[in-house]
N, C-alpha and C positions, 0 to 999 in steps of 0.2 A: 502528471497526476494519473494515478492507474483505479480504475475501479471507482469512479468520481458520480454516479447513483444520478441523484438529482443536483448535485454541483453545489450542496451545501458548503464543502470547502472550495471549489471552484471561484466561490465569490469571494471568498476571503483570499484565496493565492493572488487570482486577479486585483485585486487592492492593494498589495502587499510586493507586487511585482514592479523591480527596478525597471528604470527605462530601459528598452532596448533589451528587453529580455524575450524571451519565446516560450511559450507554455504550451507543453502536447498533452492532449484532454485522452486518455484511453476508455474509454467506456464499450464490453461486449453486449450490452442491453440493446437491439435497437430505438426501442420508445425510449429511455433513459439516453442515448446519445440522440435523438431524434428533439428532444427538450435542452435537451445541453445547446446543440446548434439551434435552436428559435433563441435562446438566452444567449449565448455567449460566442455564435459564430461570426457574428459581423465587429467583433472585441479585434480591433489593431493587435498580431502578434499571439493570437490565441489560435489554437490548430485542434478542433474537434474529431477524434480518430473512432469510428466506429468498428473493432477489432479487438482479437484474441492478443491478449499482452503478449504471448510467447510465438507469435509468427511477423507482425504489425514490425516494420524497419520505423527507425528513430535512431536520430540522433544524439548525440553524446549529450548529455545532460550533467549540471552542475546538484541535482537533486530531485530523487525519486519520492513523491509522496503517492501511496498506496494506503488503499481502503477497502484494498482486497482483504476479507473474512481467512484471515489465514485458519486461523481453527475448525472453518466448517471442510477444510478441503484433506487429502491426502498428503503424507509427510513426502511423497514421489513428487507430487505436485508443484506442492509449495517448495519442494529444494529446484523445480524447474524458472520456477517465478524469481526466484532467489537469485541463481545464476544468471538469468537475463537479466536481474534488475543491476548487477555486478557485472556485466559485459557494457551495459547504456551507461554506466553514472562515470565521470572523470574521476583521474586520480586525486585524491581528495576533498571531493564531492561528497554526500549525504543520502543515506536511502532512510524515512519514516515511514514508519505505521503505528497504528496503534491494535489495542486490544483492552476488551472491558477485564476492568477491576476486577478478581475472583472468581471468574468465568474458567479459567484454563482450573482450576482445583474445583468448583462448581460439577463441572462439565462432567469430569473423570469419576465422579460419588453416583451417576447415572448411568455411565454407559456398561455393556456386560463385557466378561474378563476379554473377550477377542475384539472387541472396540474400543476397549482401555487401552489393550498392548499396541493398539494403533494409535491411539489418540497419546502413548505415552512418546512414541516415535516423532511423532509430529513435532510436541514438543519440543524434543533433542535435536529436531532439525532445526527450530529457530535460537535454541539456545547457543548450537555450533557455528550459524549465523554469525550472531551476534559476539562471541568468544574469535571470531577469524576476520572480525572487520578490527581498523587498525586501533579506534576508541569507539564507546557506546555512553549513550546518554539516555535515561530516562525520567519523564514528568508523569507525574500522577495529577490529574485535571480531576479533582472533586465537583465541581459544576457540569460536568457532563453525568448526563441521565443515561445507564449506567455512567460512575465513574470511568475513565480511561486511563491505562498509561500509553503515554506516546514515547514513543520509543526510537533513538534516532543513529543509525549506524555510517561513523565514516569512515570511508575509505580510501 
């Protein structure tokens, strides 16, 4: 899990997790990875990582679940995150994120013409993402405040 805040989904992966599985926590917050470990470090099989996703060594993983704000970052950025999360996950493994409901067309009505033509880049970066994994699958989660679509790429 990358970008796991206060470990809201943390608690649900941990529930959710077959025996014998290994869960790497990434959180670069220290007080957010510093509550992750009072909660969830002495958890059998759980690995709380206090670290930058794109330097942090990890292990090949069967699925990436990210909560990184892809929209608040740079489309340079986010195709850096993208590409490590595509170098960690096995072949035919799963990377998820999500992203609120109306937010990406929201977003773009406010910002001025040289933040649009970045924020339309962004975009096109997780579009092409998504267009070069081998299928894609997306849930629209109405009960989440915003809405979310979760959105799940495998490879």
């Amino acid at each position: 899990e990358v970008g796991a805040g206060t470990g809201v989904f943390t608690r649900k992966i941990i529930e959710r997790m077959p025996i014998g599985s290994q869960l790497h926590v990434i959180e670069i917050d220290k007080d957010f990875a510093a509550m992750l470990e009072k909660e969830f470090g002495n958890t059998p099989n759980v690995h709380i990582h206090c670290a930058d996703i794109l330097t942090v060594a990890l292990p090949q993983a069967d699925c990436i679940i990210s909560g990184l704000p892809f929209n608040a970052f740079s489309p340079e950025f986010v195709s850096q995150i993208l590409q490590k999360y595509k170098r960690i996950v096995k072949h035919g493994g799963s990377i998820v994120y999500f992203e609120y409901a109306l937010l990406p067309k929201l977003k773009a009505l406010w910002l001025e013409e040289q933040e649009r033509e970045e924020y339309k880049r962004l975009r096109r970066t997780l579009r092409r993402f998504r267009e070069r994994s081998s299928s894609t699958d997306s849930d629209l989660v109405l009960l989440n405040l915003p809405p979310a679509h979760v959105i799940k790429c495998y490879c």
